[in-house]
MIDOSE-1310 file (N, C-alpha, C; in nm, 2 decimals, decimal comma, always signed):
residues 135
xxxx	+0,08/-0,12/+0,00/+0,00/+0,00/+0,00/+0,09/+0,12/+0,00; +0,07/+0,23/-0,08/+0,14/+0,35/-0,08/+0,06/+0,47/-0,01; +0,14/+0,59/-0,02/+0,09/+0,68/-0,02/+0,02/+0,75/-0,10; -0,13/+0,77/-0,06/-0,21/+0,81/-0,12/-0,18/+0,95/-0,22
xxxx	-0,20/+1,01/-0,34/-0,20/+1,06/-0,42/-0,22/+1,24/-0,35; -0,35/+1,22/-0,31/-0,41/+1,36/-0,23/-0,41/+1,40/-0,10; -0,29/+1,27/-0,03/-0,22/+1,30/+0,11/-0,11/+1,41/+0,12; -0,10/+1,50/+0,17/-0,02/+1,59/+0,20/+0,02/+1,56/+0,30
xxxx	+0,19/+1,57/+0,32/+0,28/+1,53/+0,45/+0,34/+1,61/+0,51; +0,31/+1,68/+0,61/+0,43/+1,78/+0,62/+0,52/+1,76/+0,74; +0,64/+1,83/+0,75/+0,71/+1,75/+0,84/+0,87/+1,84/+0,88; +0,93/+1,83/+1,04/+1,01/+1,91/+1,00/+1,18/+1,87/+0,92
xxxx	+1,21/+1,93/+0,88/+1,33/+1,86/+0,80/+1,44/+1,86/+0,84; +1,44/+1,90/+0,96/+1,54/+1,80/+1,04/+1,52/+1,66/+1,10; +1,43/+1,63/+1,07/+1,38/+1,48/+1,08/+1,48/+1,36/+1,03; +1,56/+1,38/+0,97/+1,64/+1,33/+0,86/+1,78/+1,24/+0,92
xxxx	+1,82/+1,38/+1,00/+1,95/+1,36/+1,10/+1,95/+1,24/+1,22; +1,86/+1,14/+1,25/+1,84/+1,07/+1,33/+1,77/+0,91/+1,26; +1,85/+0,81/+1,32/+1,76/+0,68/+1,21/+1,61/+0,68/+1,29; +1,61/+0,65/+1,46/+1,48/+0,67/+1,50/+1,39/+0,76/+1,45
xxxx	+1,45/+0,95/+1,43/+1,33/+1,01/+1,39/+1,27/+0,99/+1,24; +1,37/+0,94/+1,18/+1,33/+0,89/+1,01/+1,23/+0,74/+1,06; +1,25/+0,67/+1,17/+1,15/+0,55/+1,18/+1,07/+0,59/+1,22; +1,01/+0,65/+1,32/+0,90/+0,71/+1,38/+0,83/+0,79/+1,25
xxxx	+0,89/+0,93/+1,20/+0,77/+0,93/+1,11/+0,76/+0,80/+0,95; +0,80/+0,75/+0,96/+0,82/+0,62/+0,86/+0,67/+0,54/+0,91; +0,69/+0,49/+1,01/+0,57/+0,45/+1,14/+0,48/+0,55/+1,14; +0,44/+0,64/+1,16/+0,34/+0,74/+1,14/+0,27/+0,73/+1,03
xxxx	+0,38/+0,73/+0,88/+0,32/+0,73/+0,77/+0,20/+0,59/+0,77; +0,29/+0,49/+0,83/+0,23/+0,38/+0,78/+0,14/+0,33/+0,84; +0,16/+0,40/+0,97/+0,00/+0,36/+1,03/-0,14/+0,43/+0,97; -0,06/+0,54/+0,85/-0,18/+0,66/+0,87/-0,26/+0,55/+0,74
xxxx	-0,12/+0,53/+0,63/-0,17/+0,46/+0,51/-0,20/+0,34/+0,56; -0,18/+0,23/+0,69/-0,20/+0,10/+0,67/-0,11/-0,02/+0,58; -0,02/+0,06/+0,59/+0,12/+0,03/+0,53/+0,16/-0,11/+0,62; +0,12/-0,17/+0,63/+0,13/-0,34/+0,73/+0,25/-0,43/+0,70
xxxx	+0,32/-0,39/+0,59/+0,44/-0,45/+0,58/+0,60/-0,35/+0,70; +0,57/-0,21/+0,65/+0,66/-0,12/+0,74/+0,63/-0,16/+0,90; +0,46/-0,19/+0,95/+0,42/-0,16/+1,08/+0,49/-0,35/+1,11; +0,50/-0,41/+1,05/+0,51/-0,58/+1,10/+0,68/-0,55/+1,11
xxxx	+0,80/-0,47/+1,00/+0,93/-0,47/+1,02/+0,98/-0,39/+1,17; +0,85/-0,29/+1,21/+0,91/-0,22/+1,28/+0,82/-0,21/+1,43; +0,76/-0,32/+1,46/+0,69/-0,30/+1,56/+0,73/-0,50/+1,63; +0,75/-0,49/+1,75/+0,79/-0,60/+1,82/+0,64/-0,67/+1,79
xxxx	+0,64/-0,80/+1,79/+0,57/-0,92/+1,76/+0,42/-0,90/+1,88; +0,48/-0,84/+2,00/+0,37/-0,86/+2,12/+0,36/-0,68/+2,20; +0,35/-0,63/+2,06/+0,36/-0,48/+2,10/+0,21/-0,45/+2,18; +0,24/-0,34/+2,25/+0,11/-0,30/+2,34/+0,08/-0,16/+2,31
xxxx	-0,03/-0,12/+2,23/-0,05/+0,03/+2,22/-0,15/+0,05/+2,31; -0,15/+0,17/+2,36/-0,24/+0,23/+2,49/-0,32/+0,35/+2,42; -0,44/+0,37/+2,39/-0,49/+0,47/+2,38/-0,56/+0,55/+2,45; -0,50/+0,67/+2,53/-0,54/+0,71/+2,65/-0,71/+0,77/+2,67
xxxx	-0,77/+0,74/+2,80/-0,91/+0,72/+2,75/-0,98/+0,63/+2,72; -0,92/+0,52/+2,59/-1,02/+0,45/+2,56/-1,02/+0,30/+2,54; -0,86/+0,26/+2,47/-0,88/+0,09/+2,46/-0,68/+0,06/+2,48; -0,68/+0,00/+2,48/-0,55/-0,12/+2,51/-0,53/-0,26/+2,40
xxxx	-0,45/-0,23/+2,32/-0,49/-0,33/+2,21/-0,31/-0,37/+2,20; -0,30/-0,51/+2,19/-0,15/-0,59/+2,21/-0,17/-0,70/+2,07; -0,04/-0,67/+2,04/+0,04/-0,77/+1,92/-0,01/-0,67/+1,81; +0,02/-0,74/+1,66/+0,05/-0,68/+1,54/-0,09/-0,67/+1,51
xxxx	-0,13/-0,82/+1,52/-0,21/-0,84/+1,44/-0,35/-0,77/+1,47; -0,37/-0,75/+1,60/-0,49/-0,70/+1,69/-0,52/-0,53/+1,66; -0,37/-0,50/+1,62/-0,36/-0,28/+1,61/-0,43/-0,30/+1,44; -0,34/-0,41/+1,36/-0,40/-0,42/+1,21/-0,57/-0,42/+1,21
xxxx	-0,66/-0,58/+1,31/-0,77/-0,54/+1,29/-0,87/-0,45/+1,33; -0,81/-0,35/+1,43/-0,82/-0,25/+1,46/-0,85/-0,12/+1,40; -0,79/-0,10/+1,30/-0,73/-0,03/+1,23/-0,85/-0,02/+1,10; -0,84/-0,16/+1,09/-0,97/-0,20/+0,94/-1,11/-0,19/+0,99
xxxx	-1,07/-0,16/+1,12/-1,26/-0,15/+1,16/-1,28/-0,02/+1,19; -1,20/+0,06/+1,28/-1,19/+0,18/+1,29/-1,20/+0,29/+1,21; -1,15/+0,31/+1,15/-1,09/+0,45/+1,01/-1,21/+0,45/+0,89; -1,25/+0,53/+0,95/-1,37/+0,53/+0,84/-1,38/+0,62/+0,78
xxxx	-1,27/+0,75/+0,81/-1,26/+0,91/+0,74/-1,13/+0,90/+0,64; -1,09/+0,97/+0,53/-0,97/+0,96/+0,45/-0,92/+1,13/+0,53; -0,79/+1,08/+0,55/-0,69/+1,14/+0,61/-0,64/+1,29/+0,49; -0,64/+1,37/+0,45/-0,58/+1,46/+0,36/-0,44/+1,50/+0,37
xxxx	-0,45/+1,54/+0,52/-0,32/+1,58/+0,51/-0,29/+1,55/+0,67; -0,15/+1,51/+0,69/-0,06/+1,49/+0,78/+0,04/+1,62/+0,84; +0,04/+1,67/+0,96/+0,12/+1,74/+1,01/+0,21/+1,68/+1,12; +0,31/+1,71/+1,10/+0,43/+1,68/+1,18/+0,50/+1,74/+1,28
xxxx	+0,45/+1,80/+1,42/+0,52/+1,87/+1,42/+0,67/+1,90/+1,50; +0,65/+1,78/+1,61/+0,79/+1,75/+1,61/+0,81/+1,58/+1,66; +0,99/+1,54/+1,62/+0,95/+1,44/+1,64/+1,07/+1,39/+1,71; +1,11/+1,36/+1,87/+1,23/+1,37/+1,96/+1,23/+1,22/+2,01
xxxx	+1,34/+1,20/+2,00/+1,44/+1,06/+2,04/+1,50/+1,03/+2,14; +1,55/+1,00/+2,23/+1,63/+0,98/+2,34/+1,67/+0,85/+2,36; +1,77/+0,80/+2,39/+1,75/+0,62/+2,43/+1,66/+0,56/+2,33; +1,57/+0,43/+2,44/+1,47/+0,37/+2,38/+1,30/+0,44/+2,39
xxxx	+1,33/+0,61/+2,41/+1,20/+0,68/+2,38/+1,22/+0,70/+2,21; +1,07/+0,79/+2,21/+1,06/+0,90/+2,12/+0,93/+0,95/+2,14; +0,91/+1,01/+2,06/+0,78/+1,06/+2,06/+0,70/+1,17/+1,94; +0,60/+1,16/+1,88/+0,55/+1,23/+1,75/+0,45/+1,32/+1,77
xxxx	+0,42/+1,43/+1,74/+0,29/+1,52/+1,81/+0,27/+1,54/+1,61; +0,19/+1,59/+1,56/+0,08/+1,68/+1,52/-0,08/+1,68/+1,51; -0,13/+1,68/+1,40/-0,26/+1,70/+1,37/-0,28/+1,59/+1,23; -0,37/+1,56/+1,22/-0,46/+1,50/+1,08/-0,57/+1,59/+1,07
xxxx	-0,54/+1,63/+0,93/-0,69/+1,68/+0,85/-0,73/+1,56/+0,80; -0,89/+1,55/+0,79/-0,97/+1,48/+0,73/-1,05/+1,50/+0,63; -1,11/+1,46/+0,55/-1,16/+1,49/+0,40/-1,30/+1,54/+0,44; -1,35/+1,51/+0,57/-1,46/+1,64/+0,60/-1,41/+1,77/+0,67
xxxx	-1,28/+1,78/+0,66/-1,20/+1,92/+0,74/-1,19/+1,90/+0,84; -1,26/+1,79/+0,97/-1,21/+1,79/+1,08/-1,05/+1,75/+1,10; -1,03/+1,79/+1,23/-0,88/+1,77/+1,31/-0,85/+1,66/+1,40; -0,79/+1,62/+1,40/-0,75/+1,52/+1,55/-0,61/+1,55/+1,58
xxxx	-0,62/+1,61/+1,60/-0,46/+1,66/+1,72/-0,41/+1,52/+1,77; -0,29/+1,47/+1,77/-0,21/+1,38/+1,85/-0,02/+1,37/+1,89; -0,06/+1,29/+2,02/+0,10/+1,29/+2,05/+0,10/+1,10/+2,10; +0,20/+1,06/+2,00/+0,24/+0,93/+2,01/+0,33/+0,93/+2,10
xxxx	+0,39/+0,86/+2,24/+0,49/+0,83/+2,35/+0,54/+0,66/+2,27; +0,64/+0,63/+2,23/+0,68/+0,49/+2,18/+0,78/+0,46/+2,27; +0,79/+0,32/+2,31/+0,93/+0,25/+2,36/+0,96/+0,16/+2,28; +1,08/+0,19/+2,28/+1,13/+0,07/+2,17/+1,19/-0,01/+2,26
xxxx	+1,24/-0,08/+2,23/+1,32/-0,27/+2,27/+1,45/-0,28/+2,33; +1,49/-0,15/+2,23/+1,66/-0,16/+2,37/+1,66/+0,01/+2,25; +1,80/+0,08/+2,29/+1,87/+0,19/+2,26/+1,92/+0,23/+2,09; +1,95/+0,06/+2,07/+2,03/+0,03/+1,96/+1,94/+0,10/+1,81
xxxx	+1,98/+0,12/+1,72/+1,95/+0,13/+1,59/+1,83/+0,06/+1,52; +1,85/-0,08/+1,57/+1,75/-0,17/+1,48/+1,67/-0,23/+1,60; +1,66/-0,15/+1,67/+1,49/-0,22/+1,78/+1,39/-0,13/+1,73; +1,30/-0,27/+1,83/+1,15/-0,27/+1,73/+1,07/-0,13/+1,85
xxxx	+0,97/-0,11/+1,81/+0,89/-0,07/+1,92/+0,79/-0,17/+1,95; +0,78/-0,12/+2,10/+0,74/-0,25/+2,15/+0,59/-0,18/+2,28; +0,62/-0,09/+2,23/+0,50/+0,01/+2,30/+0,50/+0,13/+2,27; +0,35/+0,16/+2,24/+0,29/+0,30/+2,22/+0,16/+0,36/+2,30
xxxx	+0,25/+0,48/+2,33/+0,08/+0,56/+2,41/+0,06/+0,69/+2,36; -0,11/+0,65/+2,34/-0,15/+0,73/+2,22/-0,20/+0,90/+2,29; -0,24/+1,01/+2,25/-0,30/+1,09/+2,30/-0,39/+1,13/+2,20; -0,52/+1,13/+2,16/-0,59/+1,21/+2,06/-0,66/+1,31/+2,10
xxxx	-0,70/+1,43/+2,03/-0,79/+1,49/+2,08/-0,84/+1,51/+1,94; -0,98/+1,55/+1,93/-1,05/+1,59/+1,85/-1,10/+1,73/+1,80; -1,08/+1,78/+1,75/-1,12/+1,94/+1,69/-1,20/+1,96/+1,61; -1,28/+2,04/+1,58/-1,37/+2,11/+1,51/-1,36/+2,21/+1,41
xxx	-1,25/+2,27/+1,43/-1,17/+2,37/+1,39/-1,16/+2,34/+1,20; -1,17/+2,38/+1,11/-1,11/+2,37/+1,00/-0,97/+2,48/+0,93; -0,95/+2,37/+0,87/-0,79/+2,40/+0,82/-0,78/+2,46/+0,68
């Protein structure tokens, strides 16, 4: 699955300078597209995402059918607005526009598996909010 045609990504460009911050929004992308081959290379086998507020959903396969039942709006555009590393943190904040102009504001908290280059993430805690506002 690619990136949709009338998705707009924006992002800051120093994102580049770091392999985590190039994985995380890589990960972003692909959760937004459902990109399931990127989300299975780069997420640990028995990962736990937390969505604050509302559900707790563990392994690959559980966030995928999640994912197919949930999303019922096309995404337009992607905002990025920052995206910080440390150890085995990171973390992603912006916004999604949606093709009815609503917003959902969010900040992803990830742990990955160890420090190293090539760990997986192995947990995510989500924060959404919802907006009204048009863009």
């Amino acid at each position: 699955m690619g990136i949709p045609q009338n998705l707009r990504i924006d992002c800051p460009k120093d994102c580049g300078n770091a392999p985590k911050k190039v994985l995380l929004k890589e990960l972003t992308v692909a959760l937004l597209t459902r990109d399931y081959s990127c989300m299975n290379e780069n997420m640990a086998d028995d990962i736990r995402w937390q969505v604050a507020g509302d559900k707790c959903i563990y392994g690959k396969d559980e966030i995928r059918d999640a994912f197919n039942e949930n999303i019922s709006k096309a995404v337009i555009k992607l905002h990025i607005q920052n995206i910080i590393t440390h150890g085995p943190t990171g973390a992603v904040n912006g916004f999604f526009v949606f093709d009815d102009h609503s917003t959902l504001s969010f900040c992803d908290v990830y742990t990955f598996s160890s420090a190293g280059k090539s760990a997986k993430v192995k947990e995510i805690m989500s924060f959404r909010v919802e907006e009204k506002l048009l863009y």
